[in-house]
SEVEX-402581 format. One line per 8 residues: their letters; for each residue x, y, z of N, C-alpha, C. Coordinates in nm, 2 decimals, padded with zeros to 4 digits. Example, Ala and Ser with C-alpha at 12.3 -4.5 7.8 and 13.67 -1.06 7.14 Angstrom:
<sites>
AS) 01.32,-00.57,00.78,01.23,-00.45,00.78,01.32,-00.33,00.78 | 01.28,-00.22,00.71,01.37,-00.11,00.71,01.29,00.00,00.79 .
</sites>
This chain:
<sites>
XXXXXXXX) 01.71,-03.24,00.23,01.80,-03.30,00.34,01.73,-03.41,00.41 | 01.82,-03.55,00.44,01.75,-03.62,00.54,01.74,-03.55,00.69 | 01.57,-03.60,00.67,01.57,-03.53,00.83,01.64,-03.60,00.93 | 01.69,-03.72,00.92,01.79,-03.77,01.05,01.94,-03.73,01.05 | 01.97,-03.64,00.95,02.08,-03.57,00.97,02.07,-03.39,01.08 | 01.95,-03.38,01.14,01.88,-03.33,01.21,01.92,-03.39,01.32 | 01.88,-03.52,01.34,01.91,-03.58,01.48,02.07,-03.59,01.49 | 02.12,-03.61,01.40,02.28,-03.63,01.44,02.34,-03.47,01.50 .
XXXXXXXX) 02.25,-03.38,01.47,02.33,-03.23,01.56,02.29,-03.29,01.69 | 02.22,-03.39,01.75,02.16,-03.36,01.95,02.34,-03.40,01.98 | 02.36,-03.54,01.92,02.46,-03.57,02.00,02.61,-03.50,01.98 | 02.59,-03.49,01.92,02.71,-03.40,01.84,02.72,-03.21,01.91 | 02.61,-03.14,01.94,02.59,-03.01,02.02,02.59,-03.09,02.17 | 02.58,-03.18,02.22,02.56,-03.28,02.36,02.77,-03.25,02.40 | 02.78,-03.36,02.26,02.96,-03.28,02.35,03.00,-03.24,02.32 | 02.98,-03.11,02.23,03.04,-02.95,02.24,03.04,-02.92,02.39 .
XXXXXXXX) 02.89,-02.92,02.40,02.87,-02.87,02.58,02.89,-02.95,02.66 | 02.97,-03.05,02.65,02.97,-03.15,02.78,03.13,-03.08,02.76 | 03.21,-03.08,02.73,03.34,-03.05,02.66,03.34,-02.88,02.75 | 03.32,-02.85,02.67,03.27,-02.69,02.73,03.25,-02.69,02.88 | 03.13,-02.73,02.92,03.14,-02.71,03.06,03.25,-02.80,03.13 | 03.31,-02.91,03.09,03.42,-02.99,03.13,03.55,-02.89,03.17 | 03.53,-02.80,03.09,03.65,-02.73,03.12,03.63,-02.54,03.19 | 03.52,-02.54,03.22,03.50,-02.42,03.31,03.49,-02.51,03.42 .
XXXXXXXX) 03.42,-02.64,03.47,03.43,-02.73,03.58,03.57,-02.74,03.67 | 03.66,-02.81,03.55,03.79,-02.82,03.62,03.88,-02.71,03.67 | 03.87,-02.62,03.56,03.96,-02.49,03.63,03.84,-02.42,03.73 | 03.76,-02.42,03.76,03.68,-02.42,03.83,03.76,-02.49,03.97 | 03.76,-02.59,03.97,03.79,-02.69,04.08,03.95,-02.66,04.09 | 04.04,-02.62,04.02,04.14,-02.60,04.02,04.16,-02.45,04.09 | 04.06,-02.37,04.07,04.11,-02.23,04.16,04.07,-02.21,04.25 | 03.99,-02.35,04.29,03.94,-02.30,04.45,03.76,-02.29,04.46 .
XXXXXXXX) 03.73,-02.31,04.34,03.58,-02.23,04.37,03.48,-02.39,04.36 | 03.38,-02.34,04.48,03.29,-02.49,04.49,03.19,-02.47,04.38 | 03.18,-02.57,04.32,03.08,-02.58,04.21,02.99,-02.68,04.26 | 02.86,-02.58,04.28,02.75,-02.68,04.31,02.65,-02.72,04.20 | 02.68,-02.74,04.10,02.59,-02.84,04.01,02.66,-02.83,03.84 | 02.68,-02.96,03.84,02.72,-02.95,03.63,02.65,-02.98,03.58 | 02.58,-02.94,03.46,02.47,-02.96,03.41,02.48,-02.98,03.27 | 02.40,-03.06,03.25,02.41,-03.11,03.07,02.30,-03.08,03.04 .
XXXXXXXX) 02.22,-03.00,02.95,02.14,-02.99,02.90,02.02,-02.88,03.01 | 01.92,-02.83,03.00,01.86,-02.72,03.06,01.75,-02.80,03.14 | 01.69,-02.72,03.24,01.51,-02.79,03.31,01.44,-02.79,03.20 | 01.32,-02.92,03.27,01.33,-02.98,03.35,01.43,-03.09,03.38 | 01.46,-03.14,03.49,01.59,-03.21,03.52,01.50,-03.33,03.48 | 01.64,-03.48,03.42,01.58,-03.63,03.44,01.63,-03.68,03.53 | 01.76,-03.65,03.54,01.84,-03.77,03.60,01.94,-03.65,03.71 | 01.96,-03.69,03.81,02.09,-03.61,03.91,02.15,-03.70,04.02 .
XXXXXXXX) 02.26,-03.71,04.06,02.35,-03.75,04.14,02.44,-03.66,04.21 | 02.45,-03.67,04.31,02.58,-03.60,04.45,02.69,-03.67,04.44 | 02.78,-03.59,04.42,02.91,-03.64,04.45,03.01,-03.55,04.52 | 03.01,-03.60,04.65,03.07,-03.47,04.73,02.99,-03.34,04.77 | 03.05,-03.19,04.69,02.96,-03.08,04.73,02.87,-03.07,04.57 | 02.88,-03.13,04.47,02.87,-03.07,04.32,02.76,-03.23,04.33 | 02.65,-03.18,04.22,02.54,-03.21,04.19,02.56,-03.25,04.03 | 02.54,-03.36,03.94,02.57,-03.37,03.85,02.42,-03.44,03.78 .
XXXXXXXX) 02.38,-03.32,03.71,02.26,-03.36,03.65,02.27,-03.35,03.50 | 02.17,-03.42,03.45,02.11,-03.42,03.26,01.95,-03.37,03.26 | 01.95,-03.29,03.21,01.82,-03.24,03.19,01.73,-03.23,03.04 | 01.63,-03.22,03.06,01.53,-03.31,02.94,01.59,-03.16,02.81 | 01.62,-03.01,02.82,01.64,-02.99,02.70,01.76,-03.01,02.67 | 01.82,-03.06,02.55,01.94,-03.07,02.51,02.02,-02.94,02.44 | 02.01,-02.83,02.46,02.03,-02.68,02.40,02.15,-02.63,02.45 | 02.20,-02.71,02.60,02.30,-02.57,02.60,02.31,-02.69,02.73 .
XXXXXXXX) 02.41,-02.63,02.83,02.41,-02.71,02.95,02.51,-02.59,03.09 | 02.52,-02.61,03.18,02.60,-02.52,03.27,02.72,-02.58,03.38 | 02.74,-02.45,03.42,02.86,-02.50,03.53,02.82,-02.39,03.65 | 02.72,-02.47,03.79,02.68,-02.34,03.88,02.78,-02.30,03.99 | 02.82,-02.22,03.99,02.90,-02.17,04.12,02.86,-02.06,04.18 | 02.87,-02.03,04.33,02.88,-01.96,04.39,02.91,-01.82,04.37 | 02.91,-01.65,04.39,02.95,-01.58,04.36,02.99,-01.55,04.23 | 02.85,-01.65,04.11,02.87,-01.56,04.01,02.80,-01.44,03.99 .
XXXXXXXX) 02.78,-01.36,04.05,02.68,-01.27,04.02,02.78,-01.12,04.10 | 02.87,-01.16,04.19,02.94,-01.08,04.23,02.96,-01.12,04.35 | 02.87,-01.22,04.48,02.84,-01.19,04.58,02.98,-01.26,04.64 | 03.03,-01.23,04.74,03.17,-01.27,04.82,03.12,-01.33,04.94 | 03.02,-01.35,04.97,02.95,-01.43,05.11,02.81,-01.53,05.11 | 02.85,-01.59,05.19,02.71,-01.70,05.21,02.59,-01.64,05.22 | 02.50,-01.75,05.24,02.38,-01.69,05.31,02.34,-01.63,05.40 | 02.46,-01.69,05.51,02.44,-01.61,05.61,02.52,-01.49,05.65 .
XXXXXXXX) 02.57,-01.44,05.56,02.64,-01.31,05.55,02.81,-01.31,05.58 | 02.87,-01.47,05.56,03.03,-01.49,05.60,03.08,-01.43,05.50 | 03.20,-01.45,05.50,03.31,-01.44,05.35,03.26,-01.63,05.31 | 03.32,-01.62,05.20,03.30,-01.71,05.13,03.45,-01.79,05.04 | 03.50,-01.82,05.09,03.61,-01.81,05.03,03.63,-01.90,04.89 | 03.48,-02.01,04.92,03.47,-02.06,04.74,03.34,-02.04,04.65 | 03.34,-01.87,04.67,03.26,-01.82,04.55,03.35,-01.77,04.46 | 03.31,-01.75,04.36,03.39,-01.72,04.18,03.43,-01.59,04.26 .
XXXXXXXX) 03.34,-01.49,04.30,03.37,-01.35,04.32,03.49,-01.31,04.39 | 03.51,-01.41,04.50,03.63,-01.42,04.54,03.76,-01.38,04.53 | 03.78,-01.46,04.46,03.90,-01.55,04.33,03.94,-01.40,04.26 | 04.07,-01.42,04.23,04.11,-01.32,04.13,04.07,-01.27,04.00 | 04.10,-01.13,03.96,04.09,-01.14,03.81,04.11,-01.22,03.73 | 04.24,-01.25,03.74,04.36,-01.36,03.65,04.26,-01.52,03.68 | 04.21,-01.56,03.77,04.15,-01.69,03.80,04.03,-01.69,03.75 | 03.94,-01.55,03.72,03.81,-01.53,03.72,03.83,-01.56,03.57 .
XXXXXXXX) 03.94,-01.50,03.45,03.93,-01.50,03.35,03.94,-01.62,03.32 | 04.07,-01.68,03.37,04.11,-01.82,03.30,03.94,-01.96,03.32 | 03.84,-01.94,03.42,03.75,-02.00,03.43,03.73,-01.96,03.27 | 03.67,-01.87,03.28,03.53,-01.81,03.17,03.61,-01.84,03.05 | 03.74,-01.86,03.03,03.80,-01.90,02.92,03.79,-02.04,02.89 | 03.81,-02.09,03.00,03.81,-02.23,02.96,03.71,-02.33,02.88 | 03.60,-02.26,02.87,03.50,-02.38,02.82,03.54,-02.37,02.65 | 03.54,-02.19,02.62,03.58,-02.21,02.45,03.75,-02.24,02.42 .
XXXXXXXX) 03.79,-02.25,02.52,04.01,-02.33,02.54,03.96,-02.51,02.49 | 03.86,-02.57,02.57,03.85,-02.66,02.53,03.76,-02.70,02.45 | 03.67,-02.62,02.38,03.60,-02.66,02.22,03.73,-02.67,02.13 | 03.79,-02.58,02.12,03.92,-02.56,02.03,03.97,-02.68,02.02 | 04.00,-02.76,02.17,04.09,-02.87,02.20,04.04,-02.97,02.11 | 03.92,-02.97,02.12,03.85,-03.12,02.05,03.83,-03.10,01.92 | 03.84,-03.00,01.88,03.85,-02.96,01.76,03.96,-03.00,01.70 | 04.04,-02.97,01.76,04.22,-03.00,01.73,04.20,-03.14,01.72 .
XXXXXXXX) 04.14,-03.22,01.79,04.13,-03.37,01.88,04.07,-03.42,01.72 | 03.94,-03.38,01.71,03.86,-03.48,01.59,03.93,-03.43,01.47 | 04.00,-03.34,01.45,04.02,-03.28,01.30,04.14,-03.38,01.30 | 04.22,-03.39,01.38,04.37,-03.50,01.40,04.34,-03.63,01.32 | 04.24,-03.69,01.44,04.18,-03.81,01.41,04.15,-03.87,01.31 | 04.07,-03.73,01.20,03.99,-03.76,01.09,04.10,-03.75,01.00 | 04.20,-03.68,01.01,04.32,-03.64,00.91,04.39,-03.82,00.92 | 04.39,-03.86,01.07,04.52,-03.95,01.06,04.44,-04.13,00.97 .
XXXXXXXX) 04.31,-04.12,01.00,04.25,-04.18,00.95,04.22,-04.20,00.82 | 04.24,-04.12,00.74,04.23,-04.03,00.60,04.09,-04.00,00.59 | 04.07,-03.87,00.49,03.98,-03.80,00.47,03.87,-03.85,00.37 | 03.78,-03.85,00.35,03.70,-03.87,00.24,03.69,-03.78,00.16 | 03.70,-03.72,00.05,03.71,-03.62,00.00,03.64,-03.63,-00.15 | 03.54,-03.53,-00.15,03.43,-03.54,-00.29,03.55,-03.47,-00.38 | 03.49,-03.59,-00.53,03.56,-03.59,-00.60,03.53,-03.52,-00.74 | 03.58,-03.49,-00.87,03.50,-03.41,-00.94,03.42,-03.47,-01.09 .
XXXXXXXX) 03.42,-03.62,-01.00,03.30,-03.71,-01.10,03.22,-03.66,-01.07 | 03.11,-03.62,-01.16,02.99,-03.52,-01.09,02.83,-03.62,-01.14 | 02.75,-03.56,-01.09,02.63,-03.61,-01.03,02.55,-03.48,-01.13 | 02.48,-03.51,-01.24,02.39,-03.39,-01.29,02.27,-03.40,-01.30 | 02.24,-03.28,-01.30,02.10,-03.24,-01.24,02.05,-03.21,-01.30 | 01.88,-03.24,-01.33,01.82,-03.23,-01.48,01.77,-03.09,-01.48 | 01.75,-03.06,-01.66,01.73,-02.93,-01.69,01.85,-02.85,-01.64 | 01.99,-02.85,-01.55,02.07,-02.72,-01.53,02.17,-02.70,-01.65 .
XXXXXXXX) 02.24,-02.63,-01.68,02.32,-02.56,-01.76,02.41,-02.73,-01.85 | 02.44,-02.78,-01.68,02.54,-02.89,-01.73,02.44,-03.05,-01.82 | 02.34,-03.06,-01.73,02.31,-03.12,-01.83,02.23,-03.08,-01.99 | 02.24,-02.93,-02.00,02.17,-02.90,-02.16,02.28,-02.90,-02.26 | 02.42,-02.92,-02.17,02.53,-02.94,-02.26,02.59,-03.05,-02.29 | 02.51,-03.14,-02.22,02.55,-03.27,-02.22,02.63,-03.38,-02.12 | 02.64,-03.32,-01.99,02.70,-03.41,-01.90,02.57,-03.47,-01.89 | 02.65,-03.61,-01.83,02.59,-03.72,-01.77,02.64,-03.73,-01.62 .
XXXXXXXX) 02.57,-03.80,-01.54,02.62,-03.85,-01.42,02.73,-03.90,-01.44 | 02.82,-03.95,-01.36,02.92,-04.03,-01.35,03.08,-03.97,-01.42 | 03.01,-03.86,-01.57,03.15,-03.81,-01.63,03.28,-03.73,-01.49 | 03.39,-03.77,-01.54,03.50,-03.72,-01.46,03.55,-03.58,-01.54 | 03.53,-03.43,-01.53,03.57,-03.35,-01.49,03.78,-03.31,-01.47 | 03.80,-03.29,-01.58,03.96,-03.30,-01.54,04.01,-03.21,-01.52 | 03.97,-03.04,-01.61,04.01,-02.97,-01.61,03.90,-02.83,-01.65 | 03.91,-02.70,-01.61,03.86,-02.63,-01.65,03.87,-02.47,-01.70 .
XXXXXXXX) 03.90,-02.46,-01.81,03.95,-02.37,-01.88,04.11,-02.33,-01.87 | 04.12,-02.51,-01.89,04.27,-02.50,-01.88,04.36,-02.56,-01.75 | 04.25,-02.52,-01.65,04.31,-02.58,-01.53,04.25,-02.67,-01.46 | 04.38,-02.76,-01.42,04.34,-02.93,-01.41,04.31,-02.93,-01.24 | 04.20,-02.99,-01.25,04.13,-02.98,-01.11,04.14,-03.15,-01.08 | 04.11,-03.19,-00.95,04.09,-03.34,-00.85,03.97,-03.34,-00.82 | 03.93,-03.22,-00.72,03.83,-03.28,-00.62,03.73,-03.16,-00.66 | 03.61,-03.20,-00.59,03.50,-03.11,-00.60,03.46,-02.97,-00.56 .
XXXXXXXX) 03.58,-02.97,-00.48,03.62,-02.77,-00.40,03.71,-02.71,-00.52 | 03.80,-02.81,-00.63,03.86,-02.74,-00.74,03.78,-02.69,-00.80 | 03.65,-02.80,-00.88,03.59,-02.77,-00.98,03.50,-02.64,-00.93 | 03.45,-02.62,-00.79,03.36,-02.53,-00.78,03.47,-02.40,-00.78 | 03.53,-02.41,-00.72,03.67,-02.24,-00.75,03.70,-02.26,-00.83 | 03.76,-02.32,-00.98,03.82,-02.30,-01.07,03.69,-02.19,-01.15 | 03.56,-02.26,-01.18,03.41,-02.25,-01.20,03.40,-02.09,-01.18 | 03.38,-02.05,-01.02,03.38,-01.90,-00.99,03.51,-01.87,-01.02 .
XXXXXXXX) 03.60,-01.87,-01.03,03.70,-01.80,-01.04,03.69,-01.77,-01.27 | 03.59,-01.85,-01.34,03.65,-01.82,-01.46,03.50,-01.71,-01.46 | 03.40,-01.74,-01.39,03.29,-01.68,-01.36,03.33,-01.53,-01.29 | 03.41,-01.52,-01.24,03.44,-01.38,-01.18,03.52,-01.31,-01.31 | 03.60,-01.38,-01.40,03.64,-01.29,-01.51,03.53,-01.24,-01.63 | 03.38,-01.27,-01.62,03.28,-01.22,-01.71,03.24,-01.01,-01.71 | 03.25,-01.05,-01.80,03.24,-00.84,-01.83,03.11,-00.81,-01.75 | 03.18,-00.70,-01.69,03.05,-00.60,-01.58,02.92,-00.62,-01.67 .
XXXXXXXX) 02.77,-00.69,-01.61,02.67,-00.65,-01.69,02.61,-00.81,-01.77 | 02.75,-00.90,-01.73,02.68,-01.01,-01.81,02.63,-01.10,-01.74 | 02.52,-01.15,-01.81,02.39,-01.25,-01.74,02.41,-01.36,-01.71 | 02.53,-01.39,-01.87,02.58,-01.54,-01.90,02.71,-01.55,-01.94 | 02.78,-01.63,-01.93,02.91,-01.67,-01.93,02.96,-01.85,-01.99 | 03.02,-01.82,-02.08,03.11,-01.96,-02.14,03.21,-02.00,-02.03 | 03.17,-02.16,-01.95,03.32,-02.25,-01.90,03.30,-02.36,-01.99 | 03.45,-02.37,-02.02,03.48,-02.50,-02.11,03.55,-02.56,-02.02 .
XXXXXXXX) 03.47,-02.71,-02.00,03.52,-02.82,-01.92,03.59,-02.88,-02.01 | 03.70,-02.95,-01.99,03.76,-03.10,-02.04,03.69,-03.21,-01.97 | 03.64,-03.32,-02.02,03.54,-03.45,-01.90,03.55,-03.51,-02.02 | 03.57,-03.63,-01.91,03.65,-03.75,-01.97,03.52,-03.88,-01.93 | 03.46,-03.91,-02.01,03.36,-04.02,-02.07,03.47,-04.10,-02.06 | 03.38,-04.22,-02.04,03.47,-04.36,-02.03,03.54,-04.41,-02.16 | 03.66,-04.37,-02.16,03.77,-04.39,-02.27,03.81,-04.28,-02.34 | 03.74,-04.16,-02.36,03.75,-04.05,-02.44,03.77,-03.89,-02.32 .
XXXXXXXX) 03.86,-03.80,-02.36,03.82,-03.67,-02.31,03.76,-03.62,-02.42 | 03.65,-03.52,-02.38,03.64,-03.37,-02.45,03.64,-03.27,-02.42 | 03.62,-03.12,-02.48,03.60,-03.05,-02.40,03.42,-03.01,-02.45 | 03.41,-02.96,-02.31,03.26,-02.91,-02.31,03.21,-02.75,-02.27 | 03.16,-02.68,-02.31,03.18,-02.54,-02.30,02.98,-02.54,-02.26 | 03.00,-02.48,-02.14,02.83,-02.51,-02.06,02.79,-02.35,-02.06 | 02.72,-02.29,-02.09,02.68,-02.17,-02.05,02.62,-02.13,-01.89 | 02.69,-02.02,-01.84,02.60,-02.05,-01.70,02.57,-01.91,-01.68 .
XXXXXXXX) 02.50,-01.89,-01.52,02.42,-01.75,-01.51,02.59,-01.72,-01.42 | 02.62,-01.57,-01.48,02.72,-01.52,-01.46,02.69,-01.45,-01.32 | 02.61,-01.43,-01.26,02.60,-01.36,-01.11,02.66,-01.45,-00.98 | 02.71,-01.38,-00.94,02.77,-01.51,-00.81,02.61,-01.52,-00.72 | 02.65,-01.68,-00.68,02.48,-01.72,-00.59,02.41,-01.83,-00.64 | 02.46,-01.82,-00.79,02.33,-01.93,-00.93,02.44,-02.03,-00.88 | 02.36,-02.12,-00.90,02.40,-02.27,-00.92,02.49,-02.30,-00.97 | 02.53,-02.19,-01.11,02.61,-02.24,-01.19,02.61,-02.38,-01.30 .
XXXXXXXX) 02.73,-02.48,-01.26,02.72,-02.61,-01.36,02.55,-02.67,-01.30 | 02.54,-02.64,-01.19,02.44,-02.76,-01.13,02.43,-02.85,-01.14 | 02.57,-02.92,-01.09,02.62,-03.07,-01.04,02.66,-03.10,-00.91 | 02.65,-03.15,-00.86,02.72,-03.22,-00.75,02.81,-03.33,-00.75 | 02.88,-03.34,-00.66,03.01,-03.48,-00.67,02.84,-03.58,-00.68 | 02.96,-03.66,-00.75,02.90,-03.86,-00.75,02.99,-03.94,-00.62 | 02.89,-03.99,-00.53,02.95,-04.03,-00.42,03.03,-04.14,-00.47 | 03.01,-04.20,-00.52,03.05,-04.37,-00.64,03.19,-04.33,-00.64 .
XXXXXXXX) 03.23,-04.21,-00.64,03.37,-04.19,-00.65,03.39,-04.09,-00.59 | 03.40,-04.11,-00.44,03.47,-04.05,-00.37,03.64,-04.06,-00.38 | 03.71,-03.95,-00.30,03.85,-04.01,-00.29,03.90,-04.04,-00.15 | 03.97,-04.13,-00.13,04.01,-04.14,00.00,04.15,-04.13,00.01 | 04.20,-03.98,00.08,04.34,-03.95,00.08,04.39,-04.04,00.25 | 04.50,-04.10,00.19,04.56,-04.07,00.34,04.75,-04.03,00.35 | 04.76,-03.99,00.45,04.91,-03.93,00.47,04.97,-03.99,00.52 | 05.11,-03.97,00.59,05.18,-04.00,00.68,05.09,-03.97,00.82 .
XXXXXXXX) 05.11,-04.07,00.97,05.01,-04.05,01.07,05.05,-03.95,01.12 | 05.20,-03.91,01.14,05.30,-03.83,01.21,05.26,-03.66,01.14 | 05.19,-03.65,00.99,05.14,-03.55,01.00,04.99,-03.50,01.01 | 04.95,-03.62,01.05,04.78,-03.57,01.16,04.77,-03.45,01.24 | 04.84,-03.46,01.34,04.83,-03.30,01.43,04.85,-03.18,01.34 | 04.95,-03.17,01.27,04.97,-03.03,01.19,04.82,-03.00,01.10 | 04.83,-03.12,01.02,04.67,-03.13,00.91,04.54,-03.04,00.99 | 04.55,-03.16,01.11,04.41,-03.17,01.22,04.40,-03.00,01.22 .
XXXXXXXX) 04.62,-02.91,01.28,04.55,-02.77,01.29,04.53,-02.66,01.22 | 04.58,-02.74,01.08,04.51,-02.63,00.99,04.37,-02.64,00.93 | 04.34,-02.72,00.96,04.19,-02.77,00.95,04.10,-02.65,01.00 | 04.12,-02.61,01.14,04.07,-02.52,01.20,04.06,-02.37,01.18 | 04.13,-02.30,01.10,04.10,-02.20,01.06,04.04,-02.20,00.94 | 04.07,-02.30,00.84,03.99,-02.30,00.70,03.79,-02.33,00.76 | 03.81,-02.44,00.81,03.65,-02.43,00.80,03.61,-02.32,00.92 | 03.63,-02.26,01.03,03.63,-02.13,01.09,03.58,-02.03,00.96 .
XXXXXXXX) 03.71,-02.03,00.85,03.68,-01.93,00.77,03.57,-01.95,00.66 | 03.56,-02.06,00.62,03.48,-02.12,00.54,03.36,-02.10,00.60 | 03.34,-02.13,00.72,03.17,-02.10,00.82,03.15,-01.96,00.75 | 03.23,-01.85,00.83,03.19,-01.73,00.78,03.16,-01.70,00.68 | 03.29,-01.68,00.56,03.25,-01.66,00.45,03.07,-01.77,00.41 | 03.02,-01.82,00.45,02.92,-01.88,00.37,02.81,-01.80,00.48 | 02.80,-01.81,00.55,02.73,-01.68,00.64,02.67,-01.54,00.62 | 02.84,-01.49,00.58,02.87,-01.35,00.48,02.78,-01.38,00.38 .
XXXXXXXX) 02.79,-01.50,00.28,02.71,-01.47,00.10,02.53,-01.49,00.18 | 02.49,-01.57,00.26,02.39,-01.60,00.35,02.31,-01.41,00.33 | 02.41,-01.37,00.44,02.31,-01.26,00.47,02.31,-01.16,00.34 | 02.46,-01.14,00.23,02.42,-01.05,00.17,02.34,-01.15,00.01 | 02.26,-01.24,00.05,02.18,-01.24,-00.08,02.28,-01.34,-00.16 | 02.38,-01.39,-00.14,02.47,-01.46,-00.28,02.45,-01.59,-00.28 | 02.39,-01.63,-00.14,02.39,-01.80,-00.12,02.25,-01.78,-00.09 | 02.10,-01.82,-00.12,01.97,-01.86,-00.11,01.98,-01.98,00.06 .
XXX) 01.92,-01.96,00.14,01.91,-02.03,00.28,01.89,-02.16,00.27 | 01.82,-02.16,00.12,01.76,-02.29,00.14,01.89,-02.38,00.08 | 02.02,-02.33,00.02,02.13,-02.39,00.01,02.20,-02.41,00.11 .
</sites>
């Protein structure tokens, strides 16, 4: 992996949490309760500014950031022992919740926001020209970089999320006990299909073909703009579910960390 795809998580985790606390802030400020400092990022502090009663600082770790109020710990009075009428503790059930809700109400939002954007713009989408890898299954059978991939055991795949589920899915029908397993590709060399039958390691987790998309041919889908929002919100539960499930194979052994 490039290590500057490392740097691209600071700003990118920067407004999660700026977003996040943006929205325990405002409903914050909306129920009544004084917020005395917004914070981006943890001590030691660089930079701070007053505005009004609230303190708005950036601080040198970039890990996490907060929203400080009054009476979060329970307390209903000042220092000097008043009522308080803008500490959190105050404030109602119903007001107490809707705060603490808000910061992950508005991850969701932006979620909704860039998944939209990226839909109405069109998607880039890996395609199933593949990229092979020396010594793996696919090239001892003969792929080359660049061949297009059309169909696999029958069924006619596009993109590179086809070829890897059509792949496990012909790899899940191998008899209890087997090591190795026959997929026969159809891939289409410039001018000619064939088919190609690769042997691979039958246990879910292996590599399998051990290809990757060829970026050279990417696809670039795009839609109607008017169906951005709907796309944008189904977007949201697939990779939600997709996080997990890859998590799930993570801890029980099927996916290697270093994948």
């Amino acid at each position: 992996m490039n290590p500057l795809y490392l740097l691209a998580a600071v700003p990118i985790f920067a407004l999660m949490v700026l977003v996040h606390e943006f929205g325990h802030f405002i409903t914050a400020r909306w129920a009544g309760i004084r917020v005395e400092e917004f914070a981006i990022g943890f001590p030691p502090r660089l930079f701070a500014i007053k505005r009004g009663e609230t303190v708005y600082s950036i601080n040198l770790l970039p890990i996490g950031g907060y929203v400080r109020m009054p009476g979060e710990n329970g307390e209903t009075t000042d220092e000097e022992g008043r009522p308080d009428p803008g500490s959190f503790a105050s404030k109602t059930a119903g007001k107490r919740a809707i705060v603490l809700l808000a910061g992950v109400t508005m991850n969701l939002i932006l979620a909704f926001v860039l998944f939209a954007g990226a839909e109405a713009a069109g998607p880039v989408i890996a395609s199933s020209y593949v990229k092979v890898m020396s010594g793996g299954p696919a090239a001892t059978a003969g792929l080359v970089t660049g061949d297009h991939v059309v169909a696999i055991d029958g069924h006619p795949i596009k993109t590179y999320d086809d070829l890897i589920a059509q792949t496990n899915a012909v790899i899940a029908r191998a008899p209890k006990g087997a090591t190795t397993y026959p997929v026969t590709l159809l891939v289409q060399h410039p001018g000619v299909a064939n088919p190609i039958t690769i042997t691979v390691h039958a246990n879910t987790g292996s590599p399998h073909l051990d290809v990757t998309t060829d970026l050279n041919h990417a696809i670039h889908e795009t839609h109607p703009i008017w169906e951005a929002p709907g796309r944008g919100l189904g977007d949201i539960p697939f990779v939600i579910g997709a996080t997990g499930n890859a998590i799930n194979q993570i801890v029980n052994h099927k996916i290697a960390l270093s994948q």
